[in-house]
mmCIF file of the N, C-alpha and C atoms, coordinates in Angstrom:
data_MODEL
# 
_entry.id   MODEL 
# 
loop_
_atom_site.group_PDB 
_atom_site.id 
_atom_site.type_symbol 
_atom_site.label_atom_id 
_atom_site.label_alt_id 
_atom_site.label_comp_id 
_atom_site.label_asym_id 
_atom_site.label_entity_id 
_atom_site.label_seq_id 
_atom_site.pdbx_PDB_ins_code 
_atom_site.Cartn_x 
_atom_site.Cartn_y 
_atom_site.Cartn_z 
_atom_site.occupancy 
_atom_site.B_iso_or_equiv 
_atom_site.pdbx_formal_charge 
_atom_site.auth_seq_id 
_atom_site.auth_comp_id 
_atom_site.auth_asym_id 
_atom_site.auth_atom_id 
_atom_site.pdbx_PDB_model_num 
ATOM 1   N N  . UNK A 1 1  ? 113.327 157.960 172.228 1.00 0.00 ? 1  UNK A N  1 
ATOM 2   C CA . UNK A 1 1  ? 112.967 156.562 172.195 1.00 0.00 ? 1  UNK A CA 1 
ATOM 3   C C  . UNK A 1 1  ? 113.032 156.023 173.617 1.00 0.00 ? 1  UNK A C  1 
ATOM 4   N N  . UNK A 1 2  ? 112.247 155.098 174.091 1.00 0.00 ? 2  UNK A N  1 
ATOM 5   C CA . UNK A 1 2  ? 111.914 154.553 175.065 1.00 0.00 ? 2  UNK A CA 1 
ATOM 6   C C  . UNK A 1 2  ? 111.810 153.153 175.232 1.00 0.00 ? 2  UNK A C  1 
ATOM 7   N N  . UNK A 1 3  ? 111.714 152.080 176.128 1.00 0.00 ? 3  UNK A N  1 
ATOM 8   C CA . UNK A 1 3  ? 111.659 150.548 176.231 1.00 0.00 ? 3  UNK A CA 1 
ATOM 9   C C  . UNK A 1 3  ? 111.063 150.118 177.733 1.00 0.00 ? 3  UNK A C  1 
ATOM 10  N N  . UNK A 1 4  ? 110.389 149.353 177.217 1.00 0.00 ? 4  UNK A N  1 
ATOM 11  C CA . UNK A 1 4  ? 109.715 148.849 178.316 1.00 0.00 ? 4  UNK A CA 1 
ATOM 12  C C  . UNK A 1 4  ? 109.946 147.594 178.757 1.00 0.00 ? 4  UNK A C  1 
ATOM 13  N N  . UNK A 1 5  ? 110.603 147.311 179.883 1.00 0.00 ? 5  UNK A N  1 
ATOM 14  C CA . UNK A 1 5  ? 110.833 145.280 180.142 1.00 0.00 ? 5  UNK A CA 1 
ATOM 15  C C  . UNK A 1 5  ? 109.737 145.152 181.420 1.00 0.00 ? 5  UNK A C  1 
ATOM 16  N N  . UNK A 1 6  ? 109.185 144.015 180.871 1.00 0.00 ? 6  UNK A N  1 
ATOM 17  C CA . UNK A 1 6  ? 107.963 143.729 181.802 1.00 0.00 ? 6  UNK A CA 1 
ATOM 18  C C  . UNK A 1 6  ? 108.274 142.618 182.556 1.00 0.00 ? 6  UNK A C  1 
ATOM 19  N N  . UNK A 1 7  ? 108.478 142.217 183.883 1.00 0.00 ? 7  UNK A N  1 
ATOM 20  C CA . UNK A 1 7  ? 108.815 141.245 183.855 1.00 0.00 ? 7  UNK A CA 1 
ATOM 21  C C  . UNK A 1 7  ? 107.960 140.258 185.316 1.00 0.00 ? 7  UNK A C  1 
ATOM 22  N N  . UNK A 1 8  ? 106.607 141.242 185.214 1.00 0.00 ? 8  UNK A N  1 
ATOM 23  C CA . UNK A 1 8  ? 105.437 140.320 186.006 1.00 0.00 ? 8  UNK A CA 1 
ATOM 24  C C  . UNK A 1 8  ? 105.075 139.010 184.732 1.00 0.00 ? 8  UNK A C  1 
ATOM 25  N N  . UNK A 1 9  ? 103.857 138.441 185.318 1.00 0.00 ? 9  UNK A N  1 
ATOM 26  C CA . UNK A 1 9  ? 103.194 137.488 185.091 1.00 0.00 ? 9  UNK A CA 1 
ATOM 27  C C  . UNK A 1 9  ? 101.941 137.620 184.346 1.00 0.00 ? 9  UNK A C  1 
ATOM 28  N N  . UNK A 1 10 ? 101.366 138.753 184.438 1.00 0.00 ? 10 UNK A N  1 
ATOM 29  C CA . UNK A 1 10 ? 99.859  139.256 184.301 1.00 0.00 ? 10 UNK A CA 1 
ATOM 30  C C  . UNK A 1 10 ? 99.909  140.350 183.334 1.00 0.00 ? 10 UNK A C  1 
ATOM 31  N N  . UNK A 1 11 ? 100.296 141.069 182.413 1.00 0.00 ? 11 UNK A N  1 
ATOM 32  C CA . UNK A 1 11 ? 100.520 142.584 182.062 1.00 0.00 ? 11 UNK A CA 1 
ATOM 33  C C  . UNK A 1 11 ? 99.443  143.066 182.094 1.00 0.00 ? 11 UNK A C  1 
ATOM 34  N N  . UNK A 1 12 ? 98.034  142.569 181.510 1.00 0.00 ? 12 UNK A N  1 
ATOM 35  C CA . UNK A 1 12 ? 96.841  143.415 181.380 1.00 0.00 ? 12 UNK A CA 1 
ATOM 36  C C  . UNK A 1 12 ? 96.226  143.615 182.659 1.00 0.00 ? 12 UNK A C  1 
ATOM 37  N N  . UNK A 1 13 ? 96.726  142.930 183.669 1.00 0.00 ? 13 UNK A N  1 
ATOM 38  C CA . UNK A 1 13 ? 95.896  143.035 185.298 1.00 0.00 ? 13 UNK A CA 1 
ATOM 39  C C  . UNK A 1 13 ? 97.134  144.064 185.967 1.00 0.00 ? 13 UNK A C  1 
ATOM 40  N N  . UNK A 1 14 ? 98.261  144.070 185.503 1.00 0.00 ? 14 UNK A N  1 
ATOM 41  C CA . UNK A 1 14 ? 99.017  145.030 185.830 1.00 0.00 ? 14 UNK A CA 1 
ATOM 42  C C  . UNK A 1 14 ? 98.896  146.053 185.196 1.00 0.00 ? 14 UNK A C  1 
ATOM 43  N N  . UNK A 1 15 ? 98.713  146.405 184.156 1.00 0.00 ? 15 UNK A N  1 
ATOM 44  C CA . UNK A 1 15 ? 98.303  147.721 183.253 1.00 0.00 ? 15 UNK A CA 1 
ATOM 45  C C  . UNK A 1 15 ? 97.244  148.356 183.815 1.00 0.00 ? 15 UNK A C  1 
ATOM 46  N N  . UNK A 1 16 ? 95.913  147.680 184.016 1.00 0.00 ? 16 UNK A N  1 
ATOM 47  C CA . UNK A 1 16 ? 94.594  148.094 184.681 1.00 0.00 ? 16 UNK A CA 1 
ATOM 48  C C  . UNK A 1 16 ? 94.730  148.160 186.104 1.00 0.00 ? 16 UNK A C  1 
ATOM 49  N N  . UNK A 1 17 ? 95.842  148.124 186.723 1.00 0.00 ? 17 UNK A N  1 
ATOM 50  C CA . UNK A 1 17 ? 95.814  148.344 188.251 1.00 0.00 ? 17 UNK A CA 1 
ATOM 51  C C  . UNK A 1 17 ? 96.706  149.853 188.173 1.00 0.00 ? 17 UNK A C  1 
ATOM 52  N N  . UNK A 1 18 ? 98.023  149.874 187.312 1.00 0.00 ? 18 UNK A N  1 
ATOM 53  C CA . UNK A 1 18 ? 98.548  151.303 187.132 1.00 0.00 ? 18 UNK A CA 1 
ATOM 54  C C  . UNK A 1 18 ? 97.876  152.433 186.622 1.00 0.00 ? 18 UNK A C  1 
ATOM 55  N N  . UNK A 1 19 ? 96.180  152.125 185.840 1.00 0.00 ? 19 UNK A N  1 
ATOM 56  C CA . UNK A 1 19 ? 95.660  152.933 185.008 1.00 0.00 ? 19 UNK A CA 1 
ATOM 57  C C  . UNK A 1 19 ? 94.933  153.253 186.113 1.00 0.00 ? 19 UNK A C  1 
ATOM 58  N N  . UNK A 1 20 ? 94.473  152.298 187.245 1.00 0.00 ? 20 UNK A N  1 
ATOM 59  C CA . UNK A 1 20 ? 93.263  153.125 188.324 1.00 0.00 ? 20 UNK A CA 1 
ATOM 60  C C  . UNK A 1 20 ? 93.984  154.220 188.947 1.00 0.00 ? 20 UNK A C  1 
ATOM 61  N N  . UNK A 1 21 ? 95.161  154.613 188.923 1.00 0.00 ? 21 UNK A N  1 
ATOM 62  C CA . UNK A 1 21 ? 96.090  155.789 189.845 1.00 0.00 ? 21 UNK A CA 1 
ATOM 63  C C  . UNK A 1 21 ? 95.710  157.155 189.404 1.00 0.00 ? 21 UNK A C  1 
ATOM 64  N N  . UNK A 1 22 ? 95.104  157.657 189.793 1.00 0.00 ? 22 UNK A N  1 
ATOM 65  C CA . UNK A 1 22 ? 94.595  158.752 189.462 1.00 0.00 ? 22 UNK A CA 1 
ATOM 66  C C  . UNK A 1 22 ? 95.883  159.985 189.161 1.00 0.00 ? 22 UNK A C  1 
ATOM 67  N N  . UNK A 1 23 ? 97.188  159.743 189.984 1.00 0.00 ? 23 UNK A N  1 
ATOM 68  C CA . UNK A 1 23 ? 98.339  160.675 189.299 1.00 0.00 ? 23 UNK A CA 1 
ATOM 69  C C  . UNK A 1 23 ? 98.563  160.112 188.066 1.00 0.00 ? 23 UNK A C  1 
ATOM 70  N N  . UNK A 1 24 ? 98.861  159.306 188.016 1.00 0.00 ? 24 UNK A N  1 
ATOM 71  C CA . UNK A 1 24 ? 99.194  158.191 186.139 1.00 0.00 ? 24 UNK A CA 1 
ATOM 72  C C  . UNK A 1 24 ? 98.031  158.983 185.316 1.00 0.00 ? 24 UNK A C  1 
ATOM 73  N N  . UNK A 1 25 ? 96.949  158.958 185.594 1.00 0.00 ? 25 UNK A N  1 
ATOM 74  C CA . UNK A 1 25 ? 96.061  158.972 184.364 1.00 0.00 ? 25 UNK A CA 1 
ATOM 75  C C  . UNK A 1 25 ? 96.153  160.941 183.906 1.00 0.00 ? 25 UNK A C  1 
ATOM 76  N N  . UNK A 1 26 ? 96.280  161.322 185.324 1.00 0.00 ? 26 UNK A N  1 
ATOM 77  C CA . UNK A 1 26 ? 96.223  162.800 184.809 1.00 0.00 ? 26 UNK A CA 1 
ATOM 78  C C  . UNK A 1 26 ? 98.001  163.069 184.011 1.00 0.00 ? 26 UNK A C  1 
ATOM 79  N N  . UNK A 1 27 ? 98.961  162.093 184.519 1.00 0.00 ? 27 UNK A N  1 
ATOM 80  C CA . UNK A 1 27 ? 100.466 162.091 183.544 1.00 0.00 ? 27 UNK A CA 1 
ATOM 81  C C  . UNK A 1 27 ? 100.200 161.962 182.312 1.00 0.00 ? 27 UNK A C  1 
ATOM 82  N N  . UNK A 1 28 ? 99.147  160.850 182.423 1.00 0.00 ? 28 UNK A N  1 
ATOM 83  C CA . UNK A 1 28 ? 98.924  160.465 180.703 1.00 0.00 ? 28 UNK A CA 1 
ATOM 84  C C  . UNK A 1 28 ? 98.436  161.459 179.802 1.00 0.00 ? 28 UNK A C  1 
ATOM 85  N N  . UNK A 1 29 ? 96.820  162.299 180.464 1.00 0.00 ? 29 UNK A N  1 
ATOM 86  C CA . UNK A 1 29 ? 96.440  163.230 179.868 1.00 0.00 ? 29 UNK A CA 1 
ATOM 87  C C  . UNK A 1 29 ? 97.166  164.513 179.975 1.00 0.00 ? 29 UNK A C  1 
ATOM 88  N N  . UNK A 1 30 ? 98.446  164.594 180.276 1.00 0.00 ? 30 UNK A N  1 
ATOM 89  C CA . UNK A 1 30 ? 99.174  165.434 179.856 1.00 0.00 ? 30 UNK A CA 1 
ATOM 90  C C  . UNK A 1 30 ? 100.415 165.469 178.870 1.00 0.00 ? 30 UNK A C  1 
ATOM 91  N N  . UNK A 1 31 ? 100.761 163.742 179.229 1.00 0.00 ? 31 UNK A N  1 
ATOM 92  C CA . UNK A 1 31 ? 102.307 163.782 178.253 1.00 0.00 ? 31 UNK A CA 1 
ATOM 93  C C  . UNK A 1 31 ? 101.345 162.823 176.742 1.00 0.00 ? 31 UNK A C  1 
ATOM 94  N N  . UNK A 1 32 ? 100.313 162.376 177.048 1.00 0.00 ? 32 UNK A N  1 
ATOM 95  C CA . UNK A 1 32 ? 99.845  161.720 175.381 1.00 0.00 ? 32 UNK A CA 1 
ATOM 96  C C  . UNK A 1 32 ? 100.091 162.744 174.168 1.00 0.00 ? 32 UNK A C  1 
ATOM 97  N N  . UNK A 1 33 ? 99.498  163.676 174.212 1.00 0.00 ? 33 UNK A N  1 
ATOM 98  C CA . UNK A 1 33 ? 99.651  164.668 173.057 1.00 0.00 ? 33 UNK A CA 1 
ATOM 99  C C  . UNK A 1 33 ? 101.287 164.806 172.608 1.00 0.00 ? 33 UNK A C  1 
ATOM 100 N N  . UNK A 1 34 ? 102.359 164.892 173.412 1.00 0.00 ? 34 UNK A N  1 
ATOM 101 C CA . UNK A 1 34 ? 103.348 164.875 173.413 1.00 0.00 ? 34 UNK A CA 1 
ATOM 102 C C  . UNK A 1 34 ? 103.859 163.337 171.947 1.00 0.00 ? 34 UNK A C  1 
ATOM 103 N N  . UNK A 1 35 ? 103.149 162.338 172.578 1.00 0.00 ? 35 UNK A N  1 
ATOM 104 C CA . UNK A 1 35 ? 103.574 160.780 172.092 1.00 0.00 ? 35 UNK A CA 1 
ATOM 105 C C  . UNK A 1 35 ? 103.488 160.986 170.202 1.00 0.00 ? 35 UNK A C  1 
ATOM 106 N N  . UNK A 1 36 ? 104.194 160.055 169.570 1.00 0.00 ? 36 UNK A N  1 
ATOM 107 C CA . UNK A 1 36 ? 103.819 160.124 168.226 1.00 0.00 ? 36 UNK A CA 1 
ATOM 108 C C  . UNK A 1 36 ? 104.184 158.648 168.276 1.00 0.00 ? 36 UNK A C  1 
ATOM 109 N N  . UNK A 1 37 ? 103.230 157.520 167.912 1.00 0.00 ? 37 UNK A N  1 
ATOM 110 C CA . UNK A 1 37 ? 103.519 156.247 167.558 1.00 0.00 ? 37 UNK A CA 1 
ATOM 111 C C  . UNK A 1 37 ? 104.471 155.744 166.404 1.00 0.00 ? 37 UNK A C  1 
ATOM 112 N N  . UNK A 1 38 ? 105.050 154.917 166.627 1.00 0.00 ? 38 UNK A N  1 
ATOM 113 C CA . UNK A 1 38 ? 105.979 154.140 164.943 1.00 0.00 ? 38 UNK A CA 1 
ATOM 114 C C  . UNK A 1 38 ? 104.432 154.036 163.881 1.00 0.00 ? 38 UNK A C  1 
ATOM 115 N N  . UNK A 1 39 ? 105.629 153.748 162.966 1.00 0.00 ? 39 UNK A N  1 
ATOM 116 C CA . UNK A 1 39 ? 104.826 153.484 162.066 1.00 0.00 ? 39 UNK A CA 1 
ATOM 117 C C  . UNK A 1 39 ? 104.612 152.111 162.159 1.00 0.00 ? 39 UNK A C  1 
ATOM 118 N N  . UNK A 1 40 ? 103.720 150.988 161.511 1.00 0.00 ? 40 UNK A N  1 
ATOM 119 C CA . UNK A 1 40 ? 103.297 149.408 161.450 1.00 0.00 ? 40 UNK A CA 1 
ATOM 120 C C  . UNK A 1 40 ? 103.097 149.334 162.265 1.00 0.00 ? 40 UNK A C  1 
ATOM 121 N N  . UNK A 1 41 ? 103.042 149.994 163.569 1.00 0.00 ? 41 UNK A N  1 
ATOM 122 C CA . UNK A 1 41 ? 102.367 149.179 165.236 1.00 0.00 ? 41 UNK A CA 1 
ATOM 123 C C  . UNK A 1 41 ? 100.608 149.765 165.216 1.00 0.00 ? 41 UNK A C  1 
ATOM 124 N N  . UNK A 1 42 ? 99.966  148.356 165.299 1.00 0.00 ? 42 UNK A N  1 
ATOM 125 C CA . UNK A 1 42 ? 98.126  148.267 165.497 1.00 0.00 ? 42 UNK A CA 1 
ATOM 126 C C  . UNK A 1 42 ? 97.572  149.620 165.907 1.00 0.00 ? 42 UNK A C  1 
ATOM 127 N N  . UNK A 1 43 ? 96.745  150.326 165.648 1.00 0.00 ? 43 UNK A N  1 
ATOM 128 C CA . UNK A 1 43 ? 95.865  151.382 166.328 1.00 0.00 ? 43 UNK A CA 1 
ATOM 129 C C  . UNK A 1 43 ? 95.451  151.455 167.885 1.00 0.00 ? 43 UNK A C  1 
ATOM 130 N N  . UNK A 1 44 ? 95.893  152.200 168.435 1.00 0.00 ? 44 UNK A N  1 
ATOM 131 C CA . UNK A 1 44 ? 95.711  152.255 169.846 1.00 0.00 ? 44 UNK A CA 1 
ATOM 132 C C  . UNK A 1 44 ? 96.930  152.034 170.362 1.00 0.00 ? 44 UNK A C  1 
ATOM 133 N N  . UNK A 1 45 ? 97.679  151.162 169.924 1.00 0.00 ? 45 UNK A N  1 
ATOM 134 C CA . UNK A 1 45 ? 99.303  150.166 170.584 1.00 0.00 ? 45 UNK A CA 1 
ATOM 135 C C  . UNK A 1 45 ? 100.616 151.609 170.623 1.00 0.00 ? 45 UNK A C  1 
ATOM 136 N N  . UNK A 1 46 ? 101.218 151.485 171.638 1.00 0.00 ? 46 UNK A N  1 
ATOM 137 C CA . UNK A 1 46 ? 102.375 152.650 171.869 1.00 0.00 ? 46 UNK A CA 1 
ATOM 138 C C  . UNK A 1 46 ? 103.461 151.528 171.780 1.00 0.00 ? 46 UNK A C  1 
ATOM 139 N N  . UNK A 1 47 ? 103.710 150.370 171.801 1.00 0.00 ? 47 UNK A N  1 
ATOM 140 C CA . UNK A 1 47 ? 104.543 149.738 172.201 1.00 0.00 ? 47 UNK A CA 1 
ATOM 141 C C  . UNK A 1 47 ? 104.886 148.935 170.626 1.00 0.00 ? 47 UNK A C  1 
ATOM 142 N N  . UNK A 1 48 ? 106.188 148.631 170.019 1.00 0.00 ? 48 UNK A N  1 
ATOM 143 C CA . UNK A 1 48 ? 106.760 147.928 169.080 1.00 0.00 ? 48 UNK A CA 1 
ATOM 144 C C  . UNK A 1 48 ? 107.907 146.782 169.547 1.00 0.00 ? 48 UNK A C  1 
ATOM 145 N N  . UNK A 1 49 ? 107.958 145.953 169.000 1.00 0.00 ? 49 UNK A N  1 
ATOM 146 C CA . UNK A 1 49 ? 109.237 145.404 169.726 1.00 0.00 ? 49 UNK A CA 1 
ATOM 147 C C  . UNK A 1 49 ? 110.675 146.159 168.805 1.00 0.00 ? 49 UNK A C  1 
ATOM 148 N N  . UNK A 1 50 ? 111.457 145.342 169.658 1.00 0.00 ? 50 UNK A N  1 
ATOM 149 C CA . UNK A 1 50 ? 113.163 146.531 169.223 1.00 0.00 ? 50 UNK A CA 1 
ATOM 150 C C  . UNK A 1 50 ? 114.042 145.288 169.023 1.00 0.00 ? 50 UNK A C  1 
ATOM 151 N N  . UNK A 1 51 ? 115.051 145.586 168.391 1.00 0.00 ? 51 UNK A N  1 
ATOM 152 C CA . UNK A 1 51 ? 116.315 144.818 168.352 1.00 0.00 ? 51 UNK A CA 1 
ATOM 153 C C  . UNK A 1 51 ? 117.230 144.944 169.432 1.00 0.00 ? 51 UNK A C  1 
ATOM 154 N N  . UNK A 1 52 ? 117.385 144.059 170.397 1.00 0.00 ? 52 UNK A N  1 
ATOM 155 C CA . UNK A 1 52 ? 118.325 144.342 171.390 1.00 0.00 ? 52 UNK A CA 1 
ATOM 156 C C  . UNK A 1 52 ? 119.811 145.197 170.717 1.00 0.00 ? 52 UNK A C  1 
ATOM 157 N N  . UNK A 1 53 ? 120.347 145.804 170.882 1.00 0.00 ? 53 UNK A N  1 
ATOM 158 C CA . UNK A 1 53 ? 121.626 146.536 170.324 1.00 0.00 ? 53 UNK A CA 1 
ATOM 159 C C  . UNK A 1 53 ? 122.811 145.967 171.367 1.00 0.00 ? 53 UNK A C  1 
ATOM 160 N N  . UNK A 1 54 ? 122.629 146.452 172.712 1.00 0.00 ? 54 UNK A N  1 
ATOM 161 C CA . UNK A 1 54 ? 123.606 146.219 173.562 1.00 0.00 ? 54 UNK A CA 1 
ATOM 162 C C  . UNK A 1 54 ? 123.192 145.972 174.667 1.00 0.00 ? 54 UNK A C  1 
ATOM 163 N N  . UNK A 1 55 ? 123.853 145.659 175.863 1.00 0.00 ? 55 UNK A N  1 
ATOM 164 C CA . UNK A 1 55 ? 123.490 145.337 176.681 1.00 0.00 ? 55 UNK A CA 1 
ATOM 165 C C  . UNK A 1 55 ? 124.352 146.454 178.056 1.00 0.00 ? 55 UNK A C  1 
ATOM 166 N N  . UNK A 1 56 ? 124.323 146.852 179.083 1.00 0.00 ? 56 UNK A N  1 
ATOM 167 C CA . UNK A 1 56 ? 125.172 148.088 180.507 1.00 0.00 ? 56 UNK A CA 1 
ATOM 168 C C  . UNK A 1 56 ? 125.668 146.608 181.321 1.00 0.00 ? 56 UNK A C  1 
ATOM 169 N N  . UNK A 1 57 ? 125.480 145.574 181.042 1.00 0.00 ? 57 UNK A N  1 
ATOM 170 C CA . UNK A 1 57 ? 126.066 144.421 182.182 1.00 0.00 ? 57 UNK A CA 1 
ATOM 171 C C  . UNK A 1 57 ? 127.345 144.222 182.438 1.00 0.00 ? 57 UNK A C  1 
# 
């Protein structure tokens, strides 16, 4: 399991600027097959929200 905190302004102009990286995209086409999505999250979507549990502060 994994989590993502985003904490720009823009995500989709930041998403489409990390996707032009040509190392990222060949990471992707290697670790995607790896990925298995939750279940109830939209088609295409890797991301669900989570219940905070705890906090390392």
């Amino acid at each position: 399991m994994s989590y993502l905190k985003y904490t720009g302004e823009d995500y989709a102009a930041d998403d489409a600027l990390i996707a032009e990286c040509p190392v990222t995209r060949d990471w992707w086409a290697r670790t995607d097959p790896c990925r298995q999505p939750l279940d109830g999250i939209g088609d295409g979507e890797w991301w669900a929200p989570a219940e905070v549990v705890f906090h390392l502060d």
